[in-house]
ZAMARGU-4260 file (C-alpha; in steps of 0.2 Angstrom, whole numbers, plus 5000, padded with zeros to 4 digits):
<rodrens>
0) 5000/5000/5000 | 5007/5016/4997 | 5005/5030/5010 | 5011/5045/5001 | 4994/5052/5000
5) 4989/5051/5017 | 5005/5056/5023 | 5007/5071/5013 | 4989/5076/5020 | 4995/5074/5034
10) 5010/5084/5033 | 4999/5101/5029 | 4993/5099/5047 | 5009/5101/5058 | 4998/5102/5073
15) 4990/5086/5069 | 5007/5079/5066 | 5014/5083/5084 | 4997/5078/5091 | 4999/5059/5084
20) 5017/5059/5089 | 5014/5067/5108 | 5000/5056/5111 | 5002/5037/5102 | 5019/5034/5111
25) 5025/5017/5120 | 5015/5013/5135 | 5031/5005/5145 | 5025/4987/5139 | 5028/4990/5120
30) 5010/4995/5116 | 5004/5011/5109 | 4997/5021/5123 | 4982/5032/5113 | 4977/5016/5102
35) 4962/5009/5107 | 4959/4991/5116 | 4946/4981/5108 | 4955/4965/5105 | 4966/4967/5090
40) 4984/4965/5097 | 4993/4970/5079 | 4982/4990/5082 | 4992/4990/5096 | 5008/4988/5093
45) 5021/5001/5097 | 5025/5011/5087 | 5005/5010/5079 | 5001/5014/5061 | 4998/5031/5064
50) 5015/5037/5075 | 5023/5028/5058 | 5013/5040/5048 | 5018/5054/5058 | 5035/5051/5058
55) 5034/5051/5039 | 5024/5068/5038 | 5037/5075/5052 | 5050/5070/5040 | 5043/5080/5025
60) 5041/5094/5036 | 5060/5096/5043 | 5069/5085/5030 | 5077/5078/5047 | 5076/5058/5042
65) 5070/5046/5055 | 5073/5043/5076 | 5056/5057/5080 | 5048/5039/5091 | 5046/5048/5108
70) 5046/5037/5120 | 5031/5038/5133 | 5037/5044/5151 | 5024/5040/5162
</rodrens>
């Protein structure tokens, strides 16, 4: 599947972009904290679909590649 689309859509919302990352982050036990809990272990996964996206779109935005996975500290 190719995400370019959604990421790029993603991208032209950089509050939406530091939203996903700040709040789907690793809940200690490797699971995505924001994610929700209805059964399907692979939706909850850390990092989830979306913090992958998000790291994509934060990419675009600063050119910086990669390593933008923040880590929950709670």
């Amino acid at each position: 599947m190719d995400d370019s689309p959604l990421v790029e859509s993603i991208a032209r919302q950089r509050e939406l972009v530091d939203r996903i990352l700040a709040e789907h982050v690793n809940d200690g036990t490797g699971l995505c904290k924001a994610c929700p809990r209805n059964g399907r272990p692979e939706w909850q996964r850390w990092p989830c679909r979306l913090h992958s996206l998000a790291t994509f779109a934060h990419e675009a935005l600063t050119g910086v590649p990669g390593g933008y996975r923040i880590q929950s500290t709670r």
